[in-house]
C-alpha positions as CSV (number, residue, x, y, z in Angstrom):
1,X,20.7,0.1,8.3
2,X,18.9,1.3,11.4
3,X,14.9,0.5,9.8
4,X,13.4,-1.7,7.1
5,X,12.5,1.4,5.1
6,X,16.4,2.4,4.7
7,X,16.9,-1.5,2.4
8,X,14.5,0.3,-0.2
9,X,16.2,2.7,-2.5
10,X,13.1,5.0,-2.6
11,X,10.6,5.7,0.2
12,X,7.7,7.7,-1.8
13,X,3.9,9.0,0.5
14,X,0.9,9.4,-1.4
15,X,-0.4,12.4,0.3
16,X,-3.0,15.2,-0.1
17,X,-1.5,18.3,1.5
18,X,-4.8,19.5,2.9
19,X,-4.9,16.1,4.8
20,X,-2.4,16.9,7.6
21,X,-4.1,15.1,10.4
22,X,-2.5,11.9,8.1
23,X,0.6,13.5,7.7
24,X,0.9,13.9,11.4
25,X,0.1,11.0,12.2
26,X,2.2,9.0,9.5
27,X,5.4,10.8,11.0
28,X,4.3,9.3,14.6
29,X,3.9,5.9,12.9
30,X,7.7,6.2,11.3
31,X,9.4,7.9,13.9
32,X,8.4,4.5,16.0
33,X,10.0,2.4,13.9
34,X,13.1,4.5,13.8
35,X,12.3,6.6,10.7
36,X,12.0,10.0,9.8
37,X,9.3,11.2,7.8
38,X,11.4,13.8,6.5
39,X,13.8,10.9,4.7
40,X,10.6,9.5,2.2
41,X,10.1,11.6,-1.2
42,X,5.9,13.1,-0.8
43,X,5.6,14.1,-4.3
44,X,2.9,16.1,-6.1
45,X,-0.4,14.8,-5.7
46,X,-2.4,14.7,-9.1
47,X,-6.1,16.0,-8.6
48,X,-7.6,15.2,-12.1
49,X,-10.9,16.9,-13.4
50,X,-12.2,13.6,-14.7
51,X,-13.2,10.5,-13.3
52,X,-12.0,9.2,-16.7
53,X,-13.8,6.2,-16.2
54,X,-12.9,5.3,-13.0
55,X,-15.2,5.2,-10.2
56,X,-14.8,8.5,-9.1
57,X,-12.0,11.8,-9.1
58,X,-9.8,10.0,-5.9
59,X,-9.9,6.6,-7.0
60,X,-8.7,8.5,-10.4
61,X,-6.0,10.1,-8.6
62,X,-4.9,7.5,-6.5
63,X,-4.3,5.3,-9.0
64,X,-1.8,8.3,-11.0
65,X,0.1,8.4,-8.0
66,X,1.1,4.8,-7.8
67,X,1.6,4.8,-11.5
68,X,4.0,8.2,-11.3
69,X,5.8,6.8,-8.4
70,X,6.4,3.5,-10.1
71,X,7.4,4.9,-13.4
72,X,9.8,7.2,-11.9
73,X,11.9,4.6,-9.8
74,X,11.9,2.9,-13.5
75,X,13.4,6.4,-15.2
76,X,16.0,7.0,-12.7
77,X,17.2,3.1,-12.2
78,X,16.4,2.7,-8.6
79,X,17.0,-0.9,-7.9
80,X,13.3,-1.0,-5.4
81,X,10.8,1.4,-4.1
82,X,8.5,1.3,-1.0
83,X,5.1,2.5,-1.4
84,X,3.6,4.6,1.0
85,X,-0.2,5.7,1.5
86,X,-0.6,8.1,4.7
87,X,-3.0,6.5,6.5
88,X,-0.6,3.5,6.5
89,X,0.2,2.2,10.9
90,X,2.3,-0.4,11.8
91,X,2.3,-3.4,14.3
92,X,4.5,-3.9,17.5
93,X,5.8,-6.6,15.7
94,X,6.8,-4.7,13.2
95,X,8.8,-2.8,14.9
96,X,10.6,-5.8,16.3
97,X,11.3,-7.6,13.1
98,X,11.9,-5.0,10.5
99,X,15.4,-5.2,10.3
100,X,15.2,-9.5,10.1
101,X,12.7,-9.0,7.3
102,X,15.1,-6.8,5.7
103,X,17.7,-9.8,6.3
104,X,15.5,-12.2,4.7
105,X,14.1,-10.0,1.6
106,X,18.3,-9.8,0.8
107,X,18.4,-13.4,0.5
108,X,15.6,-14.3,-1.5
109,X,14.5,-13.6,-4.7
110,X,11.3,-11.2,-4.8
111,X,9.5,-8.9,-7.3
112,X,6.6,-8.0,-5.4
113,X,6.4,-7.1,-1.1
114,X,3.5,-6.4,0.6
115,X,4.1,-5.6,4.1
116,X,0.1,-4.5,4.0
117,X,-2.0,-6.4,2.9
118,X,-5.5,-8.8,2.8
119,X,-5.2,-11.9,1.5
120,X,-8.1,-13.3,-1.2
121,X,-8.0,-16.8,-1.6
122,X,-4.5,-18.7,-3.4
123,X,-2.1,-20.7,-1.6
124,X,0.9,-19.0,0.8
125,X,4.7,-20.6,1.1
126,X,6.6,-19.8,3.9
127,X,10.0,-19.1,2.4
128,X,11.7,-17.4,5.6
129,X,10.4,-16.5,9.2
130,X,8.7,-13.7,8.2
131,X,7.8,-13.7,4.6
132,X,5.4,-16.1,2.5
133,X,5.1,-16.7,-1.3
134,X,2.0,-15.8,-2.0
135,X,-0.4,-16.9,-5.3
136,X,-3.8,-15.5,-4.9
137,X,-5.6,-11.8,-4.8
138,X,-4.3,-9.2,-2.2
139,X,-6.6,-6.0,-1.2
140,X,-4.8,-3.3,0.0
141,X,-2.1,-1.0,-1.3
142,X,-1.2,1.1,1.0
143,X,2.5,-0.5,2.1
144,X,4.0,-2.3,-0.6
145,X,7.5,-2.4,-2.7
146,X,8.4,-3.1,-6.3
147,X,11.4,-4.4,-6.9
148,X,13.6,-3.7,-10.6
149,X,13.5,-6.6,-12.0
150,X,9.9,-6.3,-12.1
151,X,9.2,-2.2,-12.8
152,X,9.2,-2.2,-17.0
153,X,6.4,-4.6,-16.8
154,X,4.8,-3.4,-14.1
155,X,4.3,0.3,-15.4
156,X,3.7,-0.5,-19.2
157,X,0.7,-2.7,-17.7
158,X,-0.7,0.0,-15.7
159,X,-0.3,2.5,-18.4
160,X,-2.6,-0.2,-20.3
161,X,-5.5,0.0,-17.9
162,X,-5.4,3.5,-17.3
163,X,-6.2,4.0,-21.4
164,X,-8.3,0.7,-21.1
165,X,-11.7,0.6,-21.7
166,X,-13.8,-0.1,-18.5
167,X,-14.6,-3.8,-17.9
168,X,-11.7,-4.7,-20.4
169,X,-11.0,-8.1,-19.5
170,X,-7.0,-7.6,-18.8
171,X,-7.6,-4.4,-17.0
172,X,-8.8,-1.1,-17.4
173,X,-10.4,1.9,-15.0
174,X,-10.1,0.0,-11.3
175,X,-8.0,1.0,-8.0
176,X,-4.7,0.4,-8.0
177,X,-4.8,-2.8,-5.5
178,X,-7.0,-4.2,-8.2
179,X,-5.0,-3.4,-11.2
180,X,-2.2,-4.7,-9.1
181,X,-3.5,-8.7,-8.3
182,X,-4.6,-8.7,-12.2
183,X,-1.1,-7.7,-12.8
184,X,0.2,-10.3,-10.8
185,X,-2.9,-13.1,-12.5
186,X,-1.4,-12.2,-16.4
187,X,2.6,-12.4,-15.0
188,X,2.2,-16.0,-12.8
189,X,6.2,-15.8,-12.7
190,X,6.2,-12.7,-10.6
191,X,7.7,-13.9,-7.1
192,X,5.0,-12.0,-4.6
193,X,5.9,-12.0,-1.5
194,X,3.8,-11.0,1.7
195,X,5.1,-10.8,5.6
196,X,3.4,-13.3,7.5
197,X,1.6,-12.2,9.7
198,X,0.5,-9.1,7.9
199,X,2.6,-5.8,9.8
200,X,0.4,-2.5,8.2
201,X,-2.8,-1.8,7.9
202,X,-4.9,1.5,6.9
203,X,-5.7,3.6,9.8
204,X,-9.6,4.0,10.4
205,X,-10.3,7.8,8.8
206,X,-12.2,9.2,6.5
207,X,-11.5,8.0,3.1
208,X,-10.4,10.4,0.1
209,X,-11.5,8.0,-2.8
210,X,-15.3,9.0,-2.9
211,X,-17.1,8.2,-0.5
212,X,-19.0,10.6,2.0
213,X,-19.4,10.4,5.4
214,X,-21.6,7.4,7.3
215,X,-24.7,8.9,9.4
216,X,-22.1,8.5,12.6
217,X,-19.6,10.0,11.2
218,X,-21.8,13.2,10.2
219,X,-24.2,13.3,13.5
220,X,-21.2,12.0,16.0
221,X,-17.8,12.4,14.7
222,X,-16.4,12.0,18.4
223,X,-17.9,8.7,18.7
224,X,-16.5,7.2,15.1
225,X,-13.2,8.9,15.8
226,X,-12.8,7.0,18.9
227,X,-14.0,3.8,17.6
228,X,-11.5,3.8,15.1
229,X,-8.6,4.7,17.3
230,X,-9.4,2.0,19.6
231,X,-10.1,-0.6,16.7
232,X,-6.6,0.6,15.1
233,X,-4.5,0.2,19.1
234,X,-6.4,-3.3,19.1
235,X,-4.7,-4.4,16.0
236,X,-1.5,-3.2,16.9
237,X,-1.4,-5.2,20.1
238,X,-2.3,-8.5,18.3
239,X,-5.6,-8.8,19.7
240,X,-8.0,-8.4,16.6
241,X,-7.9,-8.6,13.0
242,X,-9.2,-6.4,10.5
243,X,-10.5,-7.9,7.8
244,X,-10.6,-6.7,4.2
245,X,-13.8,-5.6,4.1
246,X,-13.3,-2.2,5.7
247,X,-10.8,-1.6,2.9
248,X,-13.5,0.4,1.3
């Protein structure tokens, strides 16, 4: 085992063909850490016609993709599965320590990893050098894996919420990181556990989940563009955080 991807037994990408600036830039991200692109599964991106009660047609969508992914690693017995979004980048640390997280995730039990995440409150363990138990609400999905002994309950809860009606109070119509931490609030015996400190976070781009562009972003795309690559090479050296509230 070369990369932390390769302990997983699936690698799936959520990705929209027509966004190929993420593609691109996800394979730079991998092929750092010593993984090819080309080894993940991309599969078919739903587009539904209906918001269907979510918020709008990508948060819709988005949410379909984590569910197909998930339900399929549950059909064909795979014993964990990595999520991938594409605008997913990675630390210098990460690079470093992939291969002792991979060491420590064989050791201890889990259910739940985010290697991307926010954290909301709750309490965090330390359990090895790299990973933390954690209890409260995460933000984020855009780097985590499910582990088997968790998938049947997992999927037959987000089937639930996606036939839920909105502002059901055990889930119904939300993103996916959402319907995951309620999830995780109804199951309090799911081990979750998160790296510590977080290793991925979403690359600054334009978002497919609804929302237009900000006035820079339509009057001076250059100017936003390199904002966000110079925030994104900032976090990656260590030298700011971002916080959750550019999740959306």
């Amino acid at each position: 085992m070369a990369t932390l991807f390769e302990y997983f037994d699936r690698v799936e990408i959520i990705h929209l063909p027509e966004r190929s600036d993420r593609f691109l830039a996800l394979s730079k991200e991998l092929a750092r850490s010593g993984y090819d692109i080309n080894r993940a599964s991309i599969p078919h991106a739903p587009k539904p016609d209906d918001t269907f009660g979510f918020s709008s047609l990508g948060v819709h969508g988005n949410f379909l993709s984590h569910l197909d992914i998930i339900t399929r690693a549950k059909d064909g017995g795979a014993a964990s599965v990595l999520v991938l979004e594409d605008d997913a980048i990675f630390s210098r640390r990460f690079r470093r320590r992939q291969l002792a997280v991979a060491d420590q995730l064989a050791k201890v039990p889990w259910d739940i990893l985010y290697i991307g995440h926010s954290l909301q409150g709750g309490t965090s363990t330390r359990v090895t050098a790299d990973l933390a138990r954690f209890t409260g609400d995460l933000l984020w999905a855009h780097c985590y894996a499910i582990n088997r002994s968790v998938m049947d309950r997992l999927a037959e809860y987000l089937v639930y919420t996606l036939h839920a009606p909105p502002g059901d109070p055990t889930g119904g119509k939300m993103y996916i990181d959402a319907a995951l931490t309620l999830f995780r609030r109804q199951n309090p015996d799911v081990v979750c556990l998160v790296t510590d400190p977080c290793l991925s976070v979403q690359k600054g781009s334009q978002s497919n989940l609804g929302k237009g562009k900000s006035w820079v972003g339509k009057n001076i795309p250059q100017a936003l563009s390199l904002a966000r690559a110079v925030r994104d090479e900032c976090w990656r050296y260590g030298v700011v955080d971002i916080s959750a509230k550019e999740k959306r």
